[in-house]
C-alpha positions in Angstrom: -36.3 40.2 49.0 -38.7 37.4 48.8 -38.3 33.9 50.4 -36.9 31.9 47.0 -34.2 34.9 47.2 -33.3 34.4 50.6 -33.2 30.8 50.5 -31.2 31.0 47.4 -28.6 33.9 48.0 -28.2 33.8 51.7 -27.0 36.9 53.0 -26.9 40.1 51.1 -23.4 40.3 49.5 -22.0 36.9 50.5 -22.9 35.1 46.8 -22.4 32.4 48.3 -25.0 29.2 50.4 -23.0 26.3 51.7 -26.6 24.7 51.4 -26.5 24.6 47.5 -22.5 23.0 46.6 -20.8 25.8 44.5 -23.9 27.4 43.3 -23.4 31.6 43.6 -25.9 34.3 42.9 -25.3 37.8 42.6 -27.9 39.5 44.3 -27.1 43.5 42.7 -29.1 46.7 44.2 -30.6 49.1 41.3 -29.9 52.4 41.8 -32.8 54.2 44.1 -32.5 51.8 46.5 -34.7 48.9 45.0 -33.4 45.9 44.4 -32.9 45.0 40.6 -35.3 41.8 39.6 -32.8 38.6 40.3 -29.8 37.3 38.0 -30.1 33.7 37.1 -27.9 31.8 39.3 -24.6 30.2 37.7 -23.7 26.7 38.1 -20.7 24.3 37.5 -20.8 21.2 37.0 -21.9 18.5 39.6 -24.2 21.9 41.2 -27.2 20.0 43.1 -30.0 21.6 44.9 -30.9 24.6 42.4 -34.6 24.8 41.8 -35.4 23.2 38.4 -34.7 25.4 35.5 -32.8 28.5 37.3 -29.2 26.9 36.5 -27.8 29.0 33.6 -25.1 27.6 30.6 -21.5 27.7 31.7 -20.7 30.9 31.4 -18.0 31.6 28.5 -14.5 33.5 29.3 -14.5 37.2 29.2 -12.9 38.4 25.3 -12.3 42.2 27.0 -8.1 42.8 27.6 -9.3 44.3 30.7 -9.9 39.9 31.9 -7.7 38.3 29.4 -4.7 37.5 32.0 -7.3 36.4 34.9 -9.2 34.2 32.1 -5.6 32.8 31.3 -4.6 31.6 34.7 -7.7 30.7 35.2 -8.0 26.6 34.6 -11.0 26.0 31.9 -14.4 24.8 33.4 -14.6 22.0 31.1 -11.1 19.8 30.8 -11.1 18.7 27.1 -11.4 15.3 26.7 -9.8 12.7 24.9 -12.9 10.1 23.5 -10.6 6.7 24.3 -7.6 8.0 22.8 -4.1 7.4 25.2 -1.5 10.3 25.8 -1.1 12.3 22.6 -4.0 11.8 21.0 -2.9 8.4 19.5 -4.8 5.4 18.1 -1.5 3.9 19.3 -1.9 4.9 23.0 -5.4 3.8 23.1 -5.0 0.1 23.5 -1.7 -2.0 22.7 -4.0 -5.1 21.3 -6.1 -2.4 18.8 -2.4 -1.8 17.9 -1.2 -5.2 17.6 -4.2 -5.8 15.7 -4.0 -3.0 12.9 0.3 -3.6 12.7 -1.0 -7.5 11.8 -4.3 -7.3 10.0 -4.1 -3.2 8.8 -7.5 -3.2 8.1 -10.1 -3.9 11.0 -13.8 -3.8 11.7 -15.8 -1.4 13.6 -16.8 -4.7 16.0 -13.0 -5.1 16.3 -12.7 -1.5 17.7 -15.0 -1.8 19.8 -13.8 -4.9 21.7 -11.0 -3.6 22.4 -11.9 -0.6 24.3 -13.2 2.1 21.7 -16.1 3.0 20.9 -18.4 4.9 17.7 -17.3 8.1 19.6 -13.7 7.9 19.3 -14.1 6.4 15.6 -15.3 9.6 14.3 -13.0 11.7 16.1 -10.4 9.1 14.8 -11.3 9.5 11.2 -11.7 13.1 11.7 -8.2 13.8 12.5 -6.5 11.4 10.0 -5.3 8.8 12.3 -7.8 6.1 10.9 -9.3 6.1 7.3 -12.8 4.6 6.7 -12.8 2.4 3.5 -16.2 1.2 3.9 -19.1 1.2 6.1 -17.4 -0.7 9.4 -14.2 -1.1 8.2 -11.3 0.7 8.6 -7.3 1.1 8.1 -4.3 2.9 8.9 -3.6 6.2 6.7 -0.2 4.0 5.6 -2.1 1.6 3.6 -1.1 1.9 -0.5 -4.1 3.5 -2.5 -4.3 0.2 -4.8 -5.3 -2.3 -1.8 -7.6 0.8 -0.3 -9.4 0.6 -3.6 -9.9 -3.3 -3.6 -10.9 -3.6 0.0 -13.1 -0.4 -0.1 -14.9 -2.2 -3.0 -15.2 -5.2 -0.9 -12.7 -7.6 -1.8 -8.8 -8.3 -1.6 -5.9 -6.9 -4.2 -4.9 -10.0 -6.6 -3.4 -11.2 -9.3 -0.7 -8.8 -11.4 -1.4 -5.9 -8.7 -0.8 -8.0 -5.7 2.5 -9.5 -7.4 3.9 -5.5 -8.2 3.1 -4.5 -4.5 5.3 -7.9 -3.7 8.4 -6.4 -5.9 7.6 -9.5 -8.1 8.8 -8.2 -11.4 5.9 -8.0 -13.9 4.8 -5.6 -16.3 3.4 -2.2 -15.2 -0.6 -1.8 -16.0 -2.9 0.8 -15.5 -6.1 -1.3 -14.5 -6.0 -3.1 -10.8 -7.0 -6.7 -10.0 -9.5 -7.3 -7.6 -10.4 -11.2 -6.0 -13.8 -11.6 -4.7 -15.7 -14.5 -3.1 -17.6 -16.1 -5.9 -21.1 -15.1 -3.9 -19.4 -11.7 -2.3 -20.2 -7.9 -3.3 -20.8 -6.7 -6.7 -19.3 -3.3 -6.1 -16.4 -3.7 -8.3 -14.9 -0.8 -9.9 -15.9 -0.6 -14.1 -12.1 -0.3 -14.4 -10.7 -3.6 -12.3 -10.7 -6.5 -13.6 -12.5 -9.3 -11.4 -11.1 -12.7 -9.8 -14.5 -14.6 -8.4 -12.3 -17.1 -6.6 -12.5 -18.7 -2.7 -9.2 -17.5 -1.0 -7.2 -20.0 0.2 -6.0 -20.2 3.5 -3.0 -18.4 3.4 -5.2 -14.7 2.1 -5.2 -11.3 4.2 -8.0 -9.2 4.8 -6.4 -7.0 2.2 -4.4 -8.9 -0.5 -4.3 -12.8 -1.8 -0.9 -15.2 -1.0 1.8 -14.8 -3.3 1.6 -18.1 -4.6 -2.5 -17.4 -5.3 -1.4 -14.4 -7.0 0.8 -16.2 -9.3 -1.9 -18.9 -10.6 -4.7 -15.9 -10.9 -1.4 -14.7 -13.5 -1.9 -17.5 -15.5 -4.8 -16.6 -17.0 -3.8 -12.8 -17.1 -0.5 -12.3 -18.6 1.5 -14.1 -21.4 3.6 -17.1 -21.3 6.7 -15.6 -21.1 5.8 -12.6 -18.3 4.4 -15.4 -16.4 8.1 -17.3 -16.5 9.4 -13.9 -15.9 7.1 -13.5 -12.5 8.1 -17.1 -11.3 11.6 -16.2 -11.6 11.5 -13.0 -9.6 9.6 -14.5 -7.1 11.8 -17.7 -6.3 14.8 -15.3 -6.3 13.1 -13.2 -3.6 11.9 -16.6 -2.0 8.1 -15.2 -1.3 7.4 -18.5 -2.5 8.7 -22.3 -2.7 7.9 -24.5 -6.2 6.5 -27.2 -3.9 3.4 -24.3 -2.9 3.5 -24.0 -7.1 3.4 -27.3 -8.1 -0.2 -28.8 -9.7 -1.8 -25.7 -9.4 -2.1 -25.7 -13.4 -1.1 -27.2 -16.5 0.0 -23.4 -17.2 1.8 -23.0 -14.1 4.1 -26.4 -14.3 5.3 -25.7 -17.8 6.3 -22.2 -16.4 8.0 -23.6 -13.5 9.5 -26.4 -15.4 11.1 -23.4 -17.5 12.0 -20.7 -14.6 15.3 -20.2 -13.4 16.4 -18.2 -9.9 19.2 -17.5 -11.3 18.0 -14.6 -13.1 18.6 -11.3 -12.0 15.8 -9.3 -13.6 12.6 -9.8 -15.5 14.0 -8.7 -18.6 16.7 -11.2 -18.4 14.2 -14.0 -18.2 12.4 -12.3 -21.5 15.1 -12.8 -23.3 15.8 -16.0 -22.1 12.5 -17.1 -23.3 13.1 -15.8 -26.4 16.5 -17.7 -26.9 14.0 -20.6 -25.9 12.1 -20.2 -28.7 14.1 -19.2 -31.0 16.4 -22.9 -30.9 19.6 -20.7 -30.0 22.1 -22.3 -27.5 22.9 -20.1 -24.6 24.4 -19.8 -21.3 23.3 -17.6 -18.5 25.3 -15.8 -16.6 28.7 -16.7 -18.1 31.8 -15.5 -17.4 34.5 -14.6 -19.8 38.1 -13.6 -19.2 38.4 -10.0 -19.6 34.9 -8.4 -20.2 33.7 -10.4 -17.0 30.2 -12.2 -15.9 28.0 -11.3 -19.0 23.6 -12.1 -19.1 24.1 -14.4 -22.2 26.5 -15.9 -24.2 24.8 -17.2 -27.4 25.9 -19.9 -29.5 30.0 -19.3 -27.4 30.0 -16.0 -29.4 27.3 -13.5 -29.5 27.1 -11.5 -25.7 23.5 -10.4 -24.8 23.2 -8.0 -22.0 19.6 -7.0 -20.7 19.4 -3.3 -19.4 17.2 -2.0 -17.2 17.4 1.9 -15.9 18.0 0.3 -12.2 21.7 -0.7 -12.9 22.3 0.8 -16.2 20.5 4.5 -16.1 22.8 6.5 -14.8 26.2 8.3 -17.1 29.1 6.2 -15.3 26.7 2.9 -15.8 26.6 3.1 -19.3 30.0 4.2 -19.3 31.2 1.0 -17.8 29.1 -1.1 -20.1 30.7 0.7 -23.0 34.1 -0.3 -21.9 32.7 -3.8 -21.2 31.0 -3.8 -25.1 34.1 -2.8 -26.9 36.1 -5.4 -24.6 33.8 -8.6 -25.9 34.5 -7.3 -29.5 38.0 -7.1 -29.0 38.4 -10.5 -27.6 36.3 -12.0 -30.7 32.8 -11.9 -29.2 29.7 -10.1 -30.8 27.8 -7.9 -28.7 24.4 -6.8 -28.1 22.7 -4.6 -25.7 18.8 -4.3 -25.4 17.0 -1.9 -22.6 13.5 -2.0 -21.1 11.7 -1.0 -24.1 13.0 -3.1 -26.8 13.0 -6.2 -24.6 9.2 -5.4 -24.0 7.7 -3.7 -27.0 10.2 -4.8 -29.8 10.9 -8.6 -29.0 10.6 -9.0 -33.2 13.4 -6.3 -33.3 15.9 -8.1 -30.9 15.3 -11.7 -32.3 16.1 -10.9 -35.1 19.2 -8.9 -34.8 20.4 -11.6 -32.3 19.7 -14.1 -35.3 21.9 -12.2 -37.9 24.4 -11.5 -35.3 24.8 -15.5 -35.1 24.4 -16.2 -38.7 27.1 -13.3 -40.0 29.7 -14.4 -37.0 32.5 -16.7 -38.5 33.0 -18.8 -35.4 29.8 -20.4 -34.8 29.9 -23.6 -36.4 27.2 -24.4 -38.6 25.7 -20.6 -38.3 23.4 -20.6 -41.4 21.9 -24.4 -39.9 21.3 -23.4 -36.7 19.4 -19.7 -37.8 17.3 -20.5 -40.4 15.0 -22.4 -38.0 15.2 -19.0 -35.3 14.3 -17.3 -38.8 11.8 -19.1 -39.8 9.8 -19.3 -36.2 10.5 -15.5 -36.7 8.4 -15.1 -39.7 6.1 -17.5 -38.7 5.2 -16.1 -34.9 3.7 -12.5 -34.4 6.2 -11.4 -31.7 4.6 -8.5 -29.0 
């Protein structure tokens, strides 16, 4: 045995040199009585005073069954490690300001992570596992976040407009294409199907979205006359916005809010509303009549008007009840007309003028054929949509 070998394994057959931490050699005789040429020592980690280069890779566990309960019981050489994340594995657990921060803001920067105690490490393992989802290069969200504002953030701006008023509940007209507000010098990496806002957000914007009341003037320009009464309505009902905060915005936006109501229950109640606007009908909203009961409209004291959406009036026993509440109106002297989503929408020619006739041919409106043939002749003249 030469002098490295001595100095190394100590003894023959003790595989062990208090010298050299938990290093061990196994120093093996070949058969014949020679010694076979030396193993290459094994080291855990933290092993100091092996010779340079004769520390081996961390041996792996044994796959034989002959091992498999000692490798079980055994504890692994290498505890796995958690990159920054708290008990469980949690972006949670990590730090309770990253989590204050993405339950306030839900989208943060990488710079933001890593003030708060995490690091490029734990980002990828974040993203890796689902617990964090990269929009963009730095900036990141929660996997709760709805796939229209991922798409306007990822593209570098903030969701606005008729998108940003839907994710509210503000009642507006469904579309297929997405608005998207950008700083008027910001990225140009807007999607070929959104449709663009190049506006300074005001003081009240998220990282993610505009203010309500933002989102309402970028309608304006967006939607017609009458959706954009419908919008006001829906959101003064669900107070996400005051008429103060609306007031002087726009020429557009004060004749709206001179013309919006709380009082309506639905968007499709204020479309027909407008329509009875426009039309020169006299109306009343939400009257109430003795035996039918609290009715949308009551035109000209005689013709009922009820708007129906698929909320309150889809299912069997709804319309079963508005049935009852139809043939109640008629037998009490009242006309009565029911219009749901579609027709409201699509076919506004189609319901003025069968709410026309219906005034015109009903015996107790006084002065019928005066007070229609104007409705009937901004009917002609006006291309409803």
């Amino acid at each position: 045995m030469s002098k490295l070998q001595e100095l190394v394994a100590g003894p023959v057959g003790s595989g062990h040199d208090a010298r050299l931490g938990s290093c061990s050699f196994d120093g093996q005789r070949a058969s014949g009585g020679r010694e076979r040429p030396p193993a290459r020592p094994t080291a855990t980690p933290g092993c100091r005073g092996v010779p340079r280069g004769s520390v081996s890779r961390v041996p792996r566990w044994p796959r034989d069954s002959s091992t498999a309960a000692s490798a079980a019981s055994t504890p692994p050489m290498h505890p796995p490690r958690r990159h920054g994340r708290g008990a469980g594995g949690s972006v949670i657990g990590m730090d309770e300001r990253l989590a204050r921060r993405f339950s306030r803001d839900v989208v943060v920067t990488r710079a933001e992570i890593v003030a708060f105690g995490g690091s490029d490490r734990w980002i990828r393992s974040a993203v890796r596992v689902g617990e964090i989802v990269r929009l963009r290069y730095g900036v990141f969200c929660l996997p709760g976040l709805d796939a229209l504002t991922r798409r306007a953030v990822a593209a570098g701006g903030r969701l606005a407009c008729v998108s940003e008023l839907r994710r509210l509940g503000v009642w507006v007209i469904e579309r297929n294409v997405v608005h998207i507000q950008f700083a008027p010098h910001g990225s140009r990496r807007a999607p070929s199907s959104a449709i663009c806002h190049w506006r300074t957000p005001d003081s009240s914007a998220t990282r993610t979205a505009v203010s309500p009341a933002e989102a309402i003037t970028q309608a304006a320009s967006c939607i017609p006359f009458g959706e954009l009464v419908a919008a006001i309505d829906s959101a003064l009902r669900q107070d996400l916005v005051q008429a103060g905060q609306l007031a002087g915005r726009s020429t557009t936006i004060d004749r709206a809010l001179a013309m919006a109501d709380a009082r309506a229950e639905s968007g499709l109640e204020s479309l027909i509303r407008m329509l009875l606007v426009e039309l020169g009908l006299g109306f009343r909203l939400q009257a109430v009549i003795t035996g039918v009961g609290r009715v949308d409209f009551l035109v000209e004291e005689r013709v009922v008007v009820e708007a129906d959406g698929d909320e309150f009036h889809g299912s069997a026993p709804a319309r079963a009840r508005d049935r009852i509440r139809d043939a109640a109106a008629v037998a009490a002297g009242y006309s009565a007309l029911r219009f749901d989503y579609a027709q409201i929408v699509f076919q506004r020619e189609l319901v003025a003028r069968a709410i026309v006739n219906a005034v015109r041919i009903h015996r107790g409106v006084k002065g019928a054929g005066r007070r229609t043939r104007s409705g009937q002749k901004r009917i002609d003249v006006r291309r409803f949509s």
